[in-house]
SELUM-90304 format. One record per residue (C-alpha): residue in one letter; chain; x, z, y. Coordinates in steps of 0.2 Angstrom, whole numbers. Example, Ala and Ser with C-alpha at 12.3 -4.5 7.8 and 13.67 -1.06 7.14 Angstrom:
- resn, chain, c1, c3, c2
- A, A, 62, 39, -22
- S, A, 68, 36, -5
***
This chain:
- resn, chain, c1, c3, c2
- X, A, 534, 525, 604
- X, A, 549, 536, 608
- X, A, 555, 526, 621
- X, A, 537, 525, 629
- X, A, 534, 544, 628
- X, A, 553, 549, 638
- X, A, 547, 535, 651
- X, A, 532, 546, 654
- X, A, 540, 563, 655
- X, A, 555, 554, 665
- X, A, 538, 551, 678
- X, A, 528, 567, 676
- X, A, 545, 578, 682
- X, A, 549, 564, 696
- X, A, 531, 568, 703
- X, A, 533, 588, 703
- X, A, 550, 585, 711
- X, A, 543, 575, 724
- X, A, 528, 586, 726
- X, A, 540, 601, 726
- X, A, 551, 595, 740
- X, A, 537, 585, 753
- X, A, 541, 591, 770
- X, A, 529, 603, 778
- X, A, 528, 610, 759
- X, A, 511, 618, 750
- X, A, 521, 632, 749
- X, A, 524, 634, 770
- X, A, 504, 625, 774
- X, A, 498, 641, 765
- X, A, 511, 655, 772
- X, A, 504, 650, 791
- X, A, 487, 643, 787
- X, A, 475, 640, 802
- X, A, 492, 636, 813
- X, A, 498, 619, 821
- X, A, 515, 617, 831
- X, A, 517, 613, 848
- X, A, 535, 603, 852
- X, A, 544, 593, 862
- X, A, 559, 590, 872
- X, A, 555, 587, 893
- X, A, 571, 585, 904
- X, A, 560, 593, 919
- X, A, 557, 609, 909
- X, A, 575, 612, 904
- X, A, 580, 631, 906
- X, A, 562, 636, 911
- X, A, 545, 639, 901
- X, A, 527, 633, 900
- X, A, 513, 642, 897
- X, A, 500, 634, 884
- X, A, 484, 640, 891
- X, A, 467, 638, 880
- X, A, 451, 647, 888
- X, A, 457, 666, 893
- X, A, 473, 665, 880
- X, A, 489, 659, 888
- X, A, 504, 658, 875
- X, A, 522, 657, 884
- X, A, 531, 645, 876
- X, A, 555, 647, 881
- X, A, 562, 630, 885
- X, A, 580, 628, 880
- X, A, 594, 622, 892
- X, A, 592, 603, 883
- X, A, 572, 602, 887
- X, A, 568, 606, 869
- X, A, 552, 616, 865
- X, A, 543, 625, 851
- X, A, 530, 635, 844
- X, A, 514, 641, 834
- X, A, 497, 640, 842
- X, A, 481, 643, 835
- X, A, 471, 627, 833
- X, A, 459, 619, 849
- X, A, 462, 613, 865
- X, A, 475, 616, 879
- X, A, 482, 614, 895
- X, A, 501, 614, 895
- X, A, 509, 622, 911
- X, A, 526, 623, 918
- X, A, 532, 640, 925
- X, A, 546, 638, 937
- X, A, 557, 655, 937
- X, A, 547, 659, 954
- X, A, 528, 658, 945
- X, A, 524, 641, 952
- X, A, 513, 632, 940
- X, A, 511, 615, 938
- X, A, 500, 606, 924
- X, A, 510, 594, 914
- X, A, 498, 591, 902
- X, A, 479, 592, 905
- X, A, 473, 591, 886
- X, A, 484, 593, 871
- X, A, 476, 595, 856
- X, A, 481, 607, 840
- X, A, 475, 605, 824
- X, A, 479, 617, 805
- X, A, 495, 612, 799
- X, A, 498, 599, 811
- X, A, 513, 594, 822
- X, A, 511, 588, 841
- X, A, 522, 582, 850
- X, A, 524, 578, 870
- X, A, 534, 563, 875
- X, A, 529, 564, 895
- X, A, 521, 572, 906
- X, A, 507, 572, 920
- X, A, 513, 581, 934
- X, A, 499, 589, 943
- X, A, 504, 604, 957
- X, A, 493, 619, 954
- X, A, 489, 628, 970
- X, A, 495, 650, 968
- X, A, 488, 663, 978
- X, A, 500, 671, 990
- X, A, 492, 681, 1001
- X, A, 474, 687, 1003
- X, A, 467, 699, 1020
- X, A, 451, 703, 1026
- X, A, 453, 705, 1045
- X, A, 437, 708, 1049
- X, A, 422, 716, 1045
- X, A, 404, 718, 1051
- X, A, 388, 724, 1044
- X, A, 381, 707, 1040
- X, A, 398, 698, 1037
- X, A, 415, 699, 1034
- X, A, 431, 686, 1037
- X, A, 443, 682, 1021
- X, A, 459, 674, 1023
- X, A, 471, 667, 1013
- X, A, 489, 658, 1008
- X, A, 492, 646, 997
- X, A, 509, 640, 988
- X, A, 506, 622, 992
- X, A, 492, 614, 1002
- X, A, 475, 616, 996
- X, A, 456, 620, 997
- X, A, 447, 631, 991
- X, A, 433, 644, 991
- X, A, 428, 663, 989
- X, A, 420, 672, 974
- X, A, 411, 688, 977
- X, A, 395, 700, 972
- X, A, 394, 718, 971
- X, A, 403, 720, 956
- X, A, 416, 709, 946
- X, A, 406, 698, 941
- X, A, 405, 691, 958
- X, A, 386, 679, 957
- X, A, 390, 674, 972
- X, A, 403, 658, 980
- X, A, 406, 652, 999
- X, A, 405, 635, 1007
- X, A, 420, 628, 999
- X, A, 433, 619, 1012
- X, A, 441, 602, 1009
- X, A, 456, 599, 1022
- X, A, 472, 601, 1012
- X, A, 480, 616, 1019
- X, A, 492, 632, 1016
- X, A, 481, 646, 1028
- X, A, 464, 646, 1025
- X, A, 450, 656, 1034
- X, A, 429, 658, 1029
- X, A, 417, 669, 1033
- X, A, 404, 678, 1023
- X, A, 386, 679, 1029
- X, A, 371, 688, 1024
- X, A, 379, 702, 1017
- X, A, 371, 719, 1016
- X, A, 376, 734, 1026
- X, A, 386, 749, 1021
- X, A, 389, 740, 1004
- X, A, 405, 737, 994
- X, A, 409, 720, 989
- X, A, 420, 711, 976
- X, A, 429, 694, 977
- X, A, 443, 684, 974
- X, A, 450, 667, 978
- X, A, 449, 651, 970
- X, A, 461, 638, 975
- X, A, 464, 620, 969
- X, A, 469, 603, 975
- X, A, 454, 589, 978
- X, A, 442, 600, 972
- X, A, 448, 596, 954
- X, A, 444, 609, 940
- X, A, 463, 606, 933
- X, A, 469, 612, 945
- X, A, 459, 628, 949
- X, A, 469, 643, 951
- X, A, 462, 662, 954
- X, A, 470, 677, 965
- X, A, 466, 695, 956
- X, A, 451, 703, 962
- X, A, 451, 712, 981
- X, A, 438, 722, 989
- X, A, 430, 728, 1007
- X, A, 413, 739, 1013
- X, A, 402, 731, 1026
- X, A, 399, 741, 1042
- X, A, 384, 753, 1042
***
């Protein structure tokens, strides 16, 4: 009866220890509940960053001279972007998936270019209509956004030849008005790869 009772304390203390020392403790799962981590090691990223970006929130993430990658994001979806030391995006990642507590790793990559915005003019304007132009980084298409305030309501034709200098022209406009817009690039139409310039601004003719 001695012998059996020591063999069940011996396995009653090896299970707290084990318990004790897991990795990802229950001691570290509480201190950052609702987190996951992003890591990773990517020779393309080494000595630059990438941006996590999941809706309107974009977390900048350092990359190490060795590739290597790490940090704490709040649960759901993202894009993973890298940020070359000029602001040039390009999606590496088009989903990666966060979860509570949980660890992801990324082991490639997807390298899809993402057109910026370089340049933006309105060279002409009439009463009725107006000309937009505009630069991008790397060939693209694309097509204007505008309204009366921010919120825009309204969006051009959208052109389709790959290109660097684009040019459209708004119709139907009303007279003497001010109007908002802004440009939305991307490459083949893709929604990946859809970038936005910051808002701009004219005032049709009378």
């Amino acid at each position: 009866m001695i012998r059996k009772q020591s063999q069940v304390n011996f396995w009653v203390l090896a299970a707290i220890l084990a318990v004790a020392f897991l990795p990802g403790c229950l001691n570290h799962a509480s201190e950052e509940n609702g987190m996951g981590t992003l890591t990773g090691t990517l020779a393309v990223a080494r000595s630059s960053q990438l941006v996590a970006v999941s809706g309107d929130s974009q977390v900048l993430i350092p990359v190490d001279s060795e590739g290597r990658f790490q940090a704490r994001l709040a649960p759901g979806v993202y894009q993973l972007m890298l940020q070359t030391s000029e602001g040039q995006l390009t999606m590496i990642r088009k989903t990666v998936q966060i979860d509570n507590n949980m660890t992801c790793t990324v082991v490639d990559t997807d390298m899809v270019p993402m057109p910026q915005v370089l340049s933006v003019s309105v060279p002409l304007v009439y009463s009725t209509s107006a000309v937009i132009e505009w630069e991008t980084s790397i060939e693209s298409d694309g097509y204007v956004e505008y309204g009366s305030s921010e919120l825009y309501g309204y969006s051009s034709y959208a052109t389709t030849e790959l290109k660097k200098r684009h040019r459209i022209q708004l119709y139907s406009l009303l007279p003497a008005t001010t109007y908002h817009f802004r440009v939305v690039a991307s490459r083949y139409n893709l929604d990946s790869t859809r970038t936005w310039s910051r808002n701009f601004s004219f005032t049709t003719e009378p």
